[in-house]
C-alpha positions as CSV (number, residue, x, y, z in Angstrom):
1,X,174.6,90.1,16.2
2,X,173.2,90.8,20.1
3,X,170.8,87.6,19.2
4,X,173.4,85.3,17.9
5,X,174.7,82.8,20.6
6,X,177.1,80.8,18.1
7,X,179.0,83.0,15.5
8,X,182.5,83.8,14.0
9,X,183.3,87.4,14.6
10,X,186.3,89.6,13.4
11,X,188.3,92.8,13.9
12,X,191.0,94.3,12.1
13,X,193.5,96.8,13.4
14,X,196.1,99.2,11.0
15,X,199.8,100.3,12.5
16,X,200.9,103.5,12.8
17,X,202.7,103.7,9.9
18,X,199.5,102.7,7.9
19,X,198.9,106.1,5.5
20,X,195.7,106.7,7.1
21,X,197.5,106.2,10.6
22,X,200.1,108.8,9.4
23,X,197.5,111.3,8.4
24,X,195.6,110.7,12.1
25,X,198.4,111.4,13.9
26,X,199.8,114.8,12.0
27,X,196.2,115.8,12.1
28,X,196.3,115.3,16.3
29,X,199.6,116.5,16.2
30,X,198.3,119.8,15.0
31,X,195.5,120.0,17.6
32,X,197.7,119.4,20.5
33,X,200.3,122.0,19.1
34,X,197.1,124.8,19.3
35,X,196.2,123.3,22.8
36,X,199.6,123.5,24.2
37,X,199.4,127.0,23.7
38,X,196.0,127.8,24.3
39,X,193.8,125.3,26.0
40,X,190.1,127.0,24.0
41,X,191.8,127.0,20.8
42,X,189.3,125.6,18.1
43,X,190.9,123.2,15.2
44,X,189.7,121.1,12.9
45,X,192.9,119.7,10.4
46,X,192.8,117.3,7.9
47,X,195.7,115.6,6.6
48,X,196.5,114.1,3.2
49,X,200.0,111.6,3.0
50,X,201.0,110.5,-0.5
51,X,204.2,109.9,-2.4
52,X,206.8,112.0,-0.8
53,X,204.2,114.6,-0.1
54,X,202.0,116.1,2.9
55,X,199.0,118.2,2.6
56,X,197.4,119.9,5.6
57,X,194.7,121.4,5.5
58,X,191.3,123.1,8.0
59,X,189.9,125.7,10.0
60,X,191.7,127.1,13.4
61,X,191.2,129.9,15.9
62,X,193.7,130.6,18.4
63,X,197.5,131.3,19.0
64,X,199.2,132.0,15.5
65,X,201.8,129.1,14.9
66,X,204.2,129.8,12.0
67,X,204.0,127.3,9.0
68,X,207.8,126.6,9.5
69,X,207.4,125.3,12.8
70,X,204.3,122.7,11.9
71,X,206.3,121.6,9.2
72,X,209.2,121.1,11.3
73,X,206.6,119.2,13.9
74,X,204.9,116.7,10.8
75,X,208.7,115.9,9.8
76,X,209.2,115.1,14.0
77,X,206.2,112.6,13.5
78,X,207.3,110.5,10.5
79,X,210.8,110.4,11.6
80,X,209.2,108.6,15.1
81,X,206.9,106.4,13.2
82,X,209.9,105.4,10.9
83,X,209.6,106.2,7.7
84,X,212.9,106.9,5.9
85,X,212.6,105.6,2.6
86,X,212.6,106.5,-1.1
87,X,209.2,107.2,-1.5
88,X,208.4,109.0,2.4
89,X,211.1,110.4,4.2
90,X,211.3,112.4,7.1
91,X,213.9,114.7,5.0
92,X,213.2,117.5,2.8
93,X,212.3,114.6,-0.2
94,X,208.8,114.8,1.6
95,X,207.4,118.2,0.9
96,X,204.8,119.6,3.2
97,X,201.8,122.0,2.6
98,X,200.1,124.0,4.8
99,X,196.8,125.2,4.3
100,X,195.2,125.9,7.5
101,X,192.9,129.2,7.4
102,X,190.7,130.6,10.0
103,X,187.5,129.3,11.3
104,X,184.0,130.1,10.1
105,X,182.2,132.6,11.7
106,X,179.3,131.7,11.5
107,X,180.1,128.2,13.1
108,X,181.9,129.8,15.6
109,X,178.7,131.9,16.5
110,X,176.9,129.2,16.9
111,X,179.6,127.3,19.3
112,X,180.4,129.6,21.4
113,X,178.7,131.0,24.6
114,X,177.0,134.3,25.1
115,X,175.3,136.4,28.4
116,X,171.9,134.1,27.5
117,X,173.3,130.9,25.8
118,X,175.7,128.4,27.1
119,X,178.3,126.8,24.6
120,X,176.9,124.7,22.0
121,X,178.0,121.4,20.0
122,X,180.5,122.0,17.8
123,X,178.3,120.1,15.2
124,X,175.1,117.9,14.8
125,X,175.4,114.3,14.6
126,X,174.7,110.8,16.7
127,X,178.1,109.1,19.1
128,X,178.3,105.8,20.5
129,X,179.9,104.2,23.6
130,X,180.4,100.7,24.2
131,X,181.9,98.5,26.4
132,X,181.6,94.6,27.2
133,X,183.2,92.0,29.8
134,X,185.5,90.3,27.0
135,X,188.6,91.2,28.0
136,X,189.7,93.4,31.4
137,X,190.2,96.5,29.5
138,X,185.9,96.1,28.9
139,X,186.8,95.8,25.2
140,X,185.7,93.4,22.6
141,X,188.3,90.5,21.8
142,X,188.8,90.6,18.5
143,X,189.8,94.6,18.2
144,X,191.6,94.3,21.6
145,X,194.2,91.7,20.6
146,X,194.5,93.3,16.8
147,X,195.9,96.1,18.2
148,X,198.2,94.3,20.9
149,X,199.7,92.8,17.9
150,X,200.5,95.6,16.1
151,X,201.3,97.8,19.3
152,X,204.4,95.1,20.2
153,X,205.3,94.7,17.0
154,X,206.0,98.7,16.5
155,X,207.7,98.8,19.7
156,X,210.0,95.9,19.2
157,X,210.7,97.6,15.4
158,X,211.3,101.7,16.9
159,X,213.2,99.5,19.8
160,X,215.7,97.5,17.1
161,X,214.7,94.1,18.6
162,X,212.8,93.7,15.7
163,X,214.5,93.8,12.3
164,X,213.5,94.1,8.6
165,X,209.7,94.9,9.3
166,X,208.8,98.4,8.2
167,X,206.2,100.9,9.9
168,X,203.2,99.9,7.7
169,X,201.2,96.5,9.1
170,X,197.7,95.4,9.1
171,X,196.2,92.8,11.9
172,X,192.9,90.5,11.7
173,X,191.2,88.3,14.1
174,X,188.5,86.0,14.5
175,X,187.1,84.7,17.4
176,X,184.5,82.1,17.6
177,X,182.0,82.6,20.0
178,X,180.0,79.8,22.3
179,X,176.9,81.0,23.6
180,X,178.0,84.8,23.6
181,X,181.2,84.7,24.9
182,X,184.7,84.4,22.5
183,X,185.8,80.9,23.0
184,X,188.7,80.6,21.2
185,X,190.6,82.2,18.0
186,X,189.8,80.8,14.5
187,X,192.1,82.9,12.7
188,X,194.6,85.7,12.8
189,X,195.9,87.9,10.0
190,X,198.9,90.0,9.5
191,X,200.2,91.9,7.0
192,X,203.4,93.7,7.4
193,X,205.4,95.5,5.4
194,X,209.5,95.0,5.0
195,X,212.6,94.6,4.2
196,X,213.5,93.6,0.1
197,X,216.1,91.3,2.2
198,X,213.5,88.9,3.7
199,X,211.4,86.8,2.1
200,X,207.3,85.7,2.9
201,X,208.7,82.5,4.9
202,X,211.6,85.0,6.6
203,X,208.2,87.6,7.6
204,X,206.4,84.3,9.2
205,X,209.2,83.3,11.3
206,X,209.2,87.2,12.7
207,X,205.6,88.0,12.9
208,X,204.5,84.5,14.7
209,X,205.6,85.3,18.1
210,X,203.3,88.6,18.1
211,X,200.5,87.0,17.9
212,X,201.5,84.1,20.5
213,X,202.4,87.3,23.4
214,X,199.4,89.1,22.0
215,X,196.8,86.6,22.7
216,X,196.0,84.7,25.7
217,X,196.8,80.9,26.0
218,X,193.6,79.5,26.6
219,X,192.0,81.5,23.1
220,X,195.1,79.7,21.1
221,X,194.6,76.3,22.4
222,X,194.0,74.0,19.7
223,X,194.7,76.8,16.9
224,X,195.1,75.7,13.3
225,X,198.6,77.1,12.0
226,X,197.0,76.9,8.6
227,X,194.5,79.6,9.7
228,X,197.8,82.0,10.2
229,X,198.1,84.3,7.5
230,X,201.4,86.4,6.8
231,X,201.2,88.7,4.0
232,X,198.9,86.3,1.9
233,X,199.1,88.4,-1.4
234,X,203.0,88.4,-1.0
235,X,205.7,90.6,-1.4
236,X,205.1,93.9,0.9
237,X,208.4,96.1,0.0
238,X,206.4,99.4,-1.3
239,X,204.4,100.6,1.5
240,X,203.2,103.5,3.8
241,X,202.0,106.8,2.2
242,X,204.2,106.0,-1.0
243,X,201.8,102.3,-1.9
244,X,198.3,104.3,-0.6
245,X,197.3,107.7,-0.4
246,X,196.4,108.1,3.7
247,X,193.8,110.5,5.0
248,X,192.7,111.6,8.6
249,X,189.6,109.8,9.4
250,X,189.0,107.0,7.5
251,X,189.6,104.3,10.2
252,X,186.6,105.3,12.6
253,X,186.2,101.5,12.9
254,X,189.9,100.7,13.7
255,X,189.7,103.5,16.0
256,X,186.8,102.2,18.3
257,X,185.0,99.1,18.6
258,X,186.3,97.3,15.6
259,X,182.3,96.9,14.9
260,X,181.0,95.1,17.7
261,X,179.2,98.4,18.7
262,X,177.9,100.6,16.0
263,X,179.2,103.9,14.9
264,X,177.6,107.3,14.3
265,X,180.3,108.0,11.3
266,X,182.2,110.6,12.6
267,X,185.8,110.6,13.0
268,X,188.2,111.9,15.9
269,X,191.7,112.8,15.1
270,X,192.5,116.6,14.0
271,X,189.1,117.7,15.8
272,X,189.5,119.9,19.3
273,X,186.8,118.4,22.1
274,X,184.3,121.3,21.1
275,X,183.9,119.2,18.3
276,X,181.0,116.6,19.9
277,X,182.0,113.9,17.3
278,X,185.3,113.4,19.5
279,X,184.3,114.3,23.2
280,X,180.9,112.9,23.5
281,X,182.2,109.2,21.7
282,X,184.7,110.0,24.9
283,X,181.7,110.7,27.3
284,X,179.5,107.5,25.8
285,X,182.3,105.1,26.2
286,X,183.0,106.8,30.0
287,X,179.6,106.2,30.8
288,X,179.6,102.7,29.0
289,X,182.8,101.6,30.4
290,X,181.4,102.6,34.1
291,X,178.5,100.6,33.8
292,X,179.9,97.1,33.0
293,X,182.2,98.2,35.3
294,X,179.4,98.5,38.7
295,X,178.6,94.6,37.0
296,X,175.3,95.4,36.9
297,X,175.5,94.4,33.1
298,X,177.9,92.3,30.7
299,X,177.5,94.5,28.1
300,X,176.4,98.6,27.3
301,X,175.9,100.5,24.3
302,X,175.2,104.5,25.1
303,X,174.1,106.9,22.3
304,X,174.3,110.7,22.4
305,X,172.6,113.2,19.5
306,X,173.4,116.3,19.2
307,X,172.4,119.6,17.2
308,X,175.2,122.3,16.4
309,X,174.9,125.6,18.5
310,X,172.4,123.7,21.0
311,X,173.9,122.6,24.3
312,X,172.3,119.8,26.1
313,X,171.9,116.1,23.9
314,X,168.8,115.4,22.4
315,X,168.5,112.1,22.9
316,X,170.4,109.8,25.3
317,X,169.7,105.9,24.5
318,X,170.9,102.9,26.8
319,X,171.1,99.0,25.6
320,X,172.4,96.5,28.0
321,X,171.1,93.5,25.9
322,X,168.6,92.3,28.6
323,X,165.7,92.2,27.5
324,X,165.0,94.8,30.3
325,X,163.5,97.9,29.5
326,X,163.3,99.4,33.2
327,X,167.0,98.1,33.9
328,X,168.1,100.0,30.4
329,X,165.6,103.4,32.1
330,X,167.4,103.0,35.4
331,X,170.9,103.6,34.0
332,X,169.4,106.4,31.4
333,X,168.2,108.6,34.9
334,X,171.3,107.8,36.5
335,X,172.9,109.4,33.7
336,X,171.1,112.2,33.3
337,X,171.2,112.8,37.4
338,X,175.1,112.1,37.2
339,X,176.9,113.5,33.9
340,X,176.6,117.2,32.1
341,X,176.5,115.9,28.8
342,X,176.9,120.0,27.4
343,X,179.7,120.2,25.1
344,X,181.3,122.3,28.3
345,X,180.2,119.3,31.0
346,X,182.4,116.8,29.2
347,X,185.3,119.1,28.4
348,X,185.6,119.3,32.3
349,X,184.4,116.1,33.5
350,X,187.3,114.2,31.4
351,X,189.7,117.0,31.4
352,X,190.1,117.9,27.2
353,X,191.6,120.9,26.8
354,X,194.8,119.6,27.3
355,X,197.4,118.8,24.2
356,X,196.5,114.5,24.9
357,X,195.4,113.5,21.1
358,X,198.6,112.4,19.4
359,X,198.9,109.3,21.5
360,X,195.4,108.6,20.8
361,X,195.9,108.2,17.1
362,X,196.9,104.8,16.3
363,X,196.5,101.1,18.4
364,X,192.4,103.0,19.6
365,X,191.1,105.0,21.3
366,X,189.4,103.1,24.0
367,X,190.8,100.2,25.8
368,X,194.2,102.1,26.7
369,X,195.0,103.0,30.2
370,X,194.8,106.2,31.7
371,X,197.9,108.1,32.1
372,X,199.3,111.0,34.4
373,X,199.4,113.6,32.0
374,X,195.3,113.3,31.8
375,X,195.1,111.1,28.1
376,X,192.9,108.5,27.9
377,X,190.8,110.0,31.4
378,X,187.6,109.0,29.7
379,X,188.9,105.1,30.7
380,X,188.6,105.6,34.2
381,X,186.0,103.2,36.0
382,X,185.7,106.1,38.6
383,X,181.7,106.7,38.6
384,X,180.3,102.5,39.2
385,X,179.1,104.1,42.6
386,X,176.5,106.2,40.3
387,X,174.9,102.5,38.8
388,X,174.7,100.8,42.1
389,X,172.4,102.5,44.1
């Protein structure tokens, strides 16, 4: 795509009341409830939402948490997504299995430090940043604005402004772009569950307005109201965990570039940050971010690889899309002068072993703005200095 000038690109984006959305954020719900206790507790949870069921399940080390209060916690979650309905409930319909068990010890060896080893990754495996001028937030248009979409539309729903649309929703866009830049939008998709008192022309009338506040005026002028779908297949009653089976992990797209970058495979939610496949995507996009941010390029993509038990990255690789091999070498030594890149570096450079993941788990991961309480700290544009001198 970096070669195309003239192209049609799209992104989709999944609420949180999306199964696999439910699943992401039980599964960070868990890590945070270990962190909160115990800032080095290891966890790795996975997550299972069907019909009136929930099934967690993984490896932990650290503070013993009593199934009773987890299961008190998951029930928290769905009741603030929204889900009260025949088929996923909050209530005691929902039953909810625990199956968390200690961690392996011979991962653990290989993770933790010793008197002549540092800590090593938590696993092997390649992660991507990215980040691009598109939009202020140094995201790509088309994922940016399919999660604004959905974002508004859950808080006007949890708020009561908006009425009859249920927690499960799905956004599309597609921009067209003009010489590398998105120009305008060609179409927009969403698909929302709701109410069995509205009807498809009813779900239209709601759902326009999000995508007018969602995207900017000049990327809607001269749009094609024929090229705005609403629920295109129809009735959408029967949704959430009880129409799909959700698991942690399978939006990895969703949850990061929305594939204008690509993706080393591994998912985030239910993993602490010694697990690289979460931290050093963090680190990458921190350093990406940064980058575009000093100006010094419109766009960067930054991979990291790893090896389990080994500390430093094996390989660090820089694209700015210029044609420019020494530019691309500059910013690879200023990263290497600038950022520990150990499993141990990043952890304390952006601040992880702190109970921050539940937010993270629907709407992205990157694009959001940092808060007080340390989320998001890998979306600070705090190191440009490093790329300019």
């Amino acid at each position: 795509m970096s070669n195309l000038k003239n192209y049609l690109f799209t992104s989709e984006s999944v609420s949180e009341g999306h199964p696999d959305k439910v699943s992401d954020r039980i599964s960070d719900m868990v890590v945070d409830s270990y962190l909160s206790i115990d800032p080095f507790s290891r966890v790795a949870c996975e997550t299972l939402t069907t019909t009136n069921k929930v099934v967690l399940a993984g490896e932990v080390r650290g503070p013993k948490i009593k199934k009773d209060e987890l299961i008190q916690k998951v029930r928290d979650c769905i009741k603030d997504i929204g889900y009260d309905q025949d088929g996923f409930t909050w209530k005691e319909a929902t039953k909810i299995e625990t199956h968390l068990h200690s961690q392996s010890t011979d991962i653990a060896i290989g993770v933790d430090s010793s008197e002549n080893k540092d800590e090593g990754a938590g696993d092997q495996g390649i992660m991507f940043g990215y980040a691009c001028s598109e939009t202020v937030e140094l995201m790509p248009a088309p994922i940016f604005y399919s999660h604004k979409i959905l974002r508004l539309m859950a808080e006007d729903r949890k708020s009561g402004k908006l009425k009859n649309i249920e927690p499960d929703s799905k956004s599309q866009v597609t921009f067209e772009y003009e010489n590398g830049k998105p120009k305008k939008v060609k179409s927009v998709v969403i698909s929302s569950q709701h109410s069995a008192k509205i009807d498809q022309t009813n779900v239209r009338e709601l759902l326009r307005p999000y995508m007018i506040k969602s995207i900017p005026k000049s990327f809607l002028e001269g749009f094609n109201e024929d090229e705005f779908y609403v629920n295109p297949t129809g009735n959408f009653v029967i949704g959430g965990p009880d129409g799909d089976c959700g698991l942690t992990g399978r939006k990895i797209i969703v949850d990061t570039y929305g594939g204008a970058a690509p993706h080393g495979g591994g998912a985030f939610s239910g993993k602490d940050p010694t697990k690289v496949d979460r931290s050093a995507a963090y680190a990458s996009r921190y350093i990406a971010k940064n980058v575009v941010a000093s100006k010094i390029a419109d766009k960067c993509l930054i991979q990291l690889a790893y090896a389990i038990g080994v500390s430093k990255p094996l390989s660090i690789y820089v694209n700015l899309y210029e044609d420019d091999p020494e530019k691309n070498k500059f910013v690879e030594n200023k990263i290497k002068e600038n950022f520990d890149l150990s499993p141990r570096g990043i952890r304390e450079m952006l601040n992880l072993n702190r109970p921050i993941y539940e937010k993270t788990a629907a709407y992205g991961h990157f694009g959001r703005a940092p808060e007080k309480d340390g989320s998001f700290s890998w979306e600070n544009t705090d190191k440009t200095e490093v790329f300019l001198k």
